[in-house]
C-alpha positions in Angstrom: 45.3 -4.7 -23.9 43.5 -7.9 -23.6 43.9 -7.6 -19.7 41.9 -4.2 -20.4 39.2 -5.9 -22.6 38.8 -9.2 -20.0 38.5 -6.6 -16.8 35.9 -4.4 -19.0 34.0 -7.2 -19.7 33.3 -8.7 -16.3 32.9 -4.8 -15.0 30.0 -4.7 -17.7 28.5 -7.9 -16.9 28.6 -7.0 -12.8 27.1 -4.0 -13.1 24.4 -5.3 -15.7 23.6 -7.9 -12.9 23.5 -4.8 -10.0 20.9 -3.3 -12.4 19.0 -6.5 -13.0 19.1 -7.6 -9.1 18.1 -3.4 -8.3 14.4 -4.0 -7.1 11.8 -1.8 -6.3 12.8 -0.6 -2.8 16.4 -0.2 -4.0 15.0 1.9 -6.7 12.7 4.5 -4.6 16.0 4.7 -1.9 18.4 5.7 -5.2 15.7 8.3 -7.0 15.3 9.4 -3.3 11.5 9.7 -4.0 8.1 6.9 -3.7 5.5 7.4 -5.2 2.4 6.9 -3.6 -1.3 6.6 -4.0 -4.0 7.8 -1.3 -7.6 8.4 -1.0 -7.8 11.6 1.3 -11.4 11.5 1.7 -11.5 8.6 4.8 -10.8 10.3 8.0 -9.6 9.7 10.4 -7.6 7.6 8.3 -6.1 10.1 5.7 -7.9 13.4 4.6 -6.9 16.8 3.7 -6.1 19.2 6.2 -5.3 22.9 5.4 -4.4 21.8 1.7 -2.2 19.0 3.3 -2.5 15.0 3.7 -2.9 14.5 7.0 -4.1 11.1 9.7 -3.2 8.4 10.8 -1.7 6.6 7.9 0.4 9.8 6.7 1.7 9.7 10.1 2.7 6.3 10.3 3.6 6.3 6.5 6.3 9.2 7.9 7.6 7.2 11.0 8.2 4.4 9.0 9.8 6.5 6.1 12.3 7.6 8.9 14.4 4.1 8.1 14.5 5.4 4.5 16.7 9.0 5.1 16.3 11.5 2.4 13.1 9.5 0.7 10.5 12.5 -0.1 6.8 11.3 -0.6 4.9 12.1 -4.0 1.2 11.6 -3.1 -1.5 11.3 -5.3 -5.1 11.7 -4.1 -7.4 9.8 -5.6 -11.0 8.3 -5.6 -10.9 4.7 -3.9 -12.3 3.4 -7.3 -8.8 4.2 -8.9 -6.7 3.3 -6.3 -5.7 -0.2 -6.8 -6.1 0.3 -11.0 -3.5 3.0 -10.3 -0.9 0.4 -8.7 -1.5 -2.1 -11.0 -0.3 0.4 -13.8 2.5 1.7 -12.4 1.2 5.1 -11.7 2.1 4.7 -8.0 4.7 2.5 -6.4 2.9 1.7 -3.3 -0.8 2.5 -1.5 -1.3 4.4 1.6 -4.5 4.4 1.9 -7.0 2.0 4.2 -7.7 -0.8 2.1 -9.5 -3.6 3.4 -8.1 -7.2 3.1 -10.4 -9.2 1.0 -9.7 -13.0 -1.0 -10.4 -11.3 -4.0 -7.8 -8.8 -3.5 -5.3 -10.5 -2.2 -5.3 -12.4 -4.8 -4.1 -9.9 -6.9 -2.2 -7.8 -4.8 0.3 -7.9 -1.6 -0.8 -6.9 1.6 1.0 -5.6 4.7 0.6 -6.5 7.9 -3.0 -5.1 9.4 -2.9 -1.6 10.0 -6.7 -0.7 11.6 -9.3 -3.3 12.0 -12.0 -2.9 9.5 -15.0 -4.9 10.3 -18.2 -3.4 8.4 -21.2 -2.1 11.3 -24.0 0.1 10.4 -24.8 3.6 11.0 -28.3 5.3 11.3 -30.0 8.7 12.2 -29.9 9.3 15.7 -33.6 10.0 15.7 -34.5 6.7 13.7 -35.8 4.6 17.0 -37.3 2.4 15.0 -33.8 0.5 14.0 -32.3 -0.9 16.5 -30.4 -3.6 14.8 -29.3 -4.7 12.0 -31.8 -6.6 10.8 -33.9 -3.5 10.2 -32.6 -2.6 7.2 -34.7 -5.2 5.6 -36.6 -3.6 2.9 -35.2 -0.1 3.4 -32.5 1.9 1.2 -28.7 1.6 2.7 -25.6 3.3 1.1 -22.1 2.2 1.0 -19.2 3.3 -1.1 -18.8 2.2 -4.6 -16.0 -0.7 -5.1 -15.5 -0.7 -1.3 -15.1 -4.1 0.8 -17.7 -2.3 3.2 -20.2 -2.9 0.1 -19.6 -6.3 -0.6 -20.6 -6.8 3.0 -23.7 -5.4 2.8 -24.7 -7.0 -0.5 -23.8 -10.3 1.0 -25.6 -9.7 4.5 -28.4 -8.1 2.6 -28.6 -11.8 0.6 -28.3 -13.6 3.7 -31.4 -11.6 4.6 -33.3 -12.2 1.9 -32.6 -15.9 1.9 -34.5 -15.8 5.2 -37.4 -14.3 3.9 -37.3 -10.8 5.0 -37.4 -7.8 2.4 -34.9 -6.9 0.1 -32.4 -4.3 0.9 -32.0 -1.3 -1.8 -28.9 -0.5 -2.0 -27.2 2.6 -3.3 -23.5 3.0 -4.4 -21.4 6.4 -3.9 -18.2 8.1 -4.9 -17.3 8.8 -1.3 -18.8 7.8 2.3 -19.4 11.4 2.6 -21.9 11.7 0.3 -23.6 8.8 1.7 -23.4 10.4 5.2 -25.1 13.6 3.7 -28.0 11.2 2.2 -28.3 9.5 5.5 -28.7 12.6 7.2 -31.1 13.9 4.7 -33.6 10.8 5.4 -32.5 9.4 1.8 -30.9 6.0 3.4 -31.7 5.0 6.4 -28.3 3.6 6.9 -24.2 3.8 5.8 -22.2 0.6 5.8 -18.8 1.5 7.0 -16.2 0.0 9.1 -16.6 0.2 12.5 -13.8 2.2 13.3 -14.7 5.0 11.0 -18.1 5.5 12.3 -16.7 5.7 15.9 -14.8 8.7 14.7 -18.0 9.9 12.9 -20.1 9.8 15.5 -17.4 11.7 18.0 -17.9 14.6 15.7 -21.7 13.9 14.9 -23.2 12.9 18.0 -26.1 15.0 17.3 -26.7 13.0 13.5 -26.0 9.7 14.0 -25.7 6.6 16.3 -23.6 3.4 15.2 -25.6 0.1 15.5 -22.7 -1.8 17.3 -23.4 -5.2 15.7 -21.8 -6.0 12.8 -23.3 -7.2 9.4 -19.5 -8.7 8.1 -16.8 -11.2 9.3 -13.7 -10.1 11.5 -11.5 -8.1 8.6 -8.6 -5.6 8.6 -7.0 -2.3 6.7 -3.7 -2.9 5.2 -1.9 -1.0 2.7 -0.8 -2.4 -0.8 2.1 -3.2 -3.2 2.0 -5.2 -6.5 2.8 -9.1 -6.5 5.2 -9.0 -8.3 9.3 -10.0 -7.4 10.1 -6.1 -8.5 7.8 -4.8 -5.5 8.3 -7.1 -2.7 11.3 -5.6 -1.1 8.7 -2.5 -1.0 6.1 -4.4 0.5 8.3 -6.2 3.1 10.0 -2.9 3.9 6.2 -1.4 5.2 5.0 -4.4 7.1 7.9 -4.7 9.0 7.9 -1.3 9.9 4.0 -1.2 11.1 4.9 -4.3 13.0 8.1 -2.4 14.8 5.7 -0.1 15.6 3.4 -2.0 17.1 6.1 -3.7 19.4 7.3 -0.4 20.4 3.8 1.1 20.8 4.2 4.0 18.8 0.8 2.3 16.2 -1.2 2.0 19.5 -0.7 6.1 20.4 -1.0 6.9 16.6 -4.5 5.0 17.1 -5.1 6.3 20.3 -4.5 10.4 18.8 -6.3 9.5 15.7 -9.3 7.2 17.0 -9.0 7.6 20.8 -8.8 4.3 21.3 -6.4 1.1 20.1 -7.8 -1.7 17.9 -6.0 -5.4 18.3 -4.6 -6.4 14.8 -2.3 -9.2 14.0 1.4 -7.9 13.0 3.0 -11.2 12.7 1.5 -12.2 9.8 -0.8 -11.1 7.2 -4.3 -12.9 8.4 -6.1 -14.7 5.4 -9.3 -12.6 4.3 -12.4 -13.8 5.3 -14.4 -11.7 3.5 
């Protein structure tokens, strides 16, 4: 009887410290499901397709997924501006969605490895000869979307302007880049600041609207994608950066760029770079 009560005991106390040592990763494997946050309003990055998630992060997001069998994906689309409140609540376990890496952020947040690069340019009218770089946006009205890193580098060029003595730059904030392309086009801005590998894909489909101003208004910076910093998430965390960087040794991430951008971007996948921006 007490042999019963002494095994019982150290059964109880094993498998209360499985459960306590369970993380995050261990937890999405066992449930079989992750739950995950996106903004499907960036192509070619993520947006919605025939009702469906599609781009290049879902795409990678699968490959990588294949090293967790039987895992299904709950995705939640999202404005950006909820995105990273949404992790740090618990709403999602883990962002797929381009977020750019920023000292702010990653202050609060873990990063992967780089999966894009995501230096801020400009984009104008096609018909607007009158801008040629970037500089020209002094005094004008420029759009950007609200809470993005692609903002902050067009307030802080715009400042960097002014503190030269040229105009100041009006700046307008939007829900989506969209709506600031539709503005643009509409002769309401006479510029978007975006990364620069967004408005190459932009301008493939909109030759005819716009032209990127190839010089860019922000230091070098970088998409990852985003797990809490906490102990709990990362396993989670770890679990995605090693698989982008896998990928990038096998070069399966430079022909996911190459079918989603049409052309490869260096990024560092040894380590997560320190923001710069």
């Amino acid at each position: 009887m007490l042999l019963r009560r002494v095994f019982a005991g150290a059964m109880s106390l094993f498998m209360a410290g499985a459960a306590h040592s369970a993380d995050l990763l261990d937890t999405v494997k066992s449930r079989k499901e992750i739950v995950v946050g996106t903004e499907a309003q960036f192509a070619p990055f993520e947006f919605v397709q025939d009702g469906k998630i599609v781009g290049y992060g879902p795409d990678l997001m699968n490959l990588i997924l294949a090293e967790a069998p039987g895992v299904k994906v709950k995705q939640f689309d999202v404005p950006f501006q909820g995105i990273l409140p949404g992790l740090a609540t618990k709403r999602f376990d883990f962002v797929v969605t381009s977020v750019t890496m920023t000292k702010d952020r990653a202050e609060k947040f873990a990063f992967t490895v780089p999966i894009a690069d995501a230096t801020t340019a400009l984009v104008k009218r096609k018909d607007d000869a009158a801008l040629t770089d970037p500089t020209g946006i002094a005094g004008k009205v420029v759009g950007s979307q609200a809470g993005s890193a692609q903002l902050k580098a067009l307030q802080d060029y715009a400042k960097k302007l002014q503190a030269e003595g040229k105009p100041a730059v009006t700046i307008r904030e939007y829900v989506s880049f969209d709506e600031a392309y539709a503005d643009l086009a509409a002769g309401r801005l006479s510029a978007v600041a975006q990364s620069l590998a967004n408005l190459a894909t932009l301008v493939k489909t909109r030759s005819d609207v716009y032209a990127v101003i190839d010089t860019p208004i922000g230091p070098k910076t970088y998409f990852g994608w985003v797990g809490r910093k906490d102990a709990d998430s990362a396993s989670l965390v770890k679990f995605f950066s090693d698989g982008i960087a896998r990928a990038a040794k096998s070069g399966q991430l430079q022909a996911l760029q190459t079918k989603w951008f049409g052309f490869t971007m260096d990024v560092p996948t040894d380590a997560v770079p320190a923001p710069e921006l």
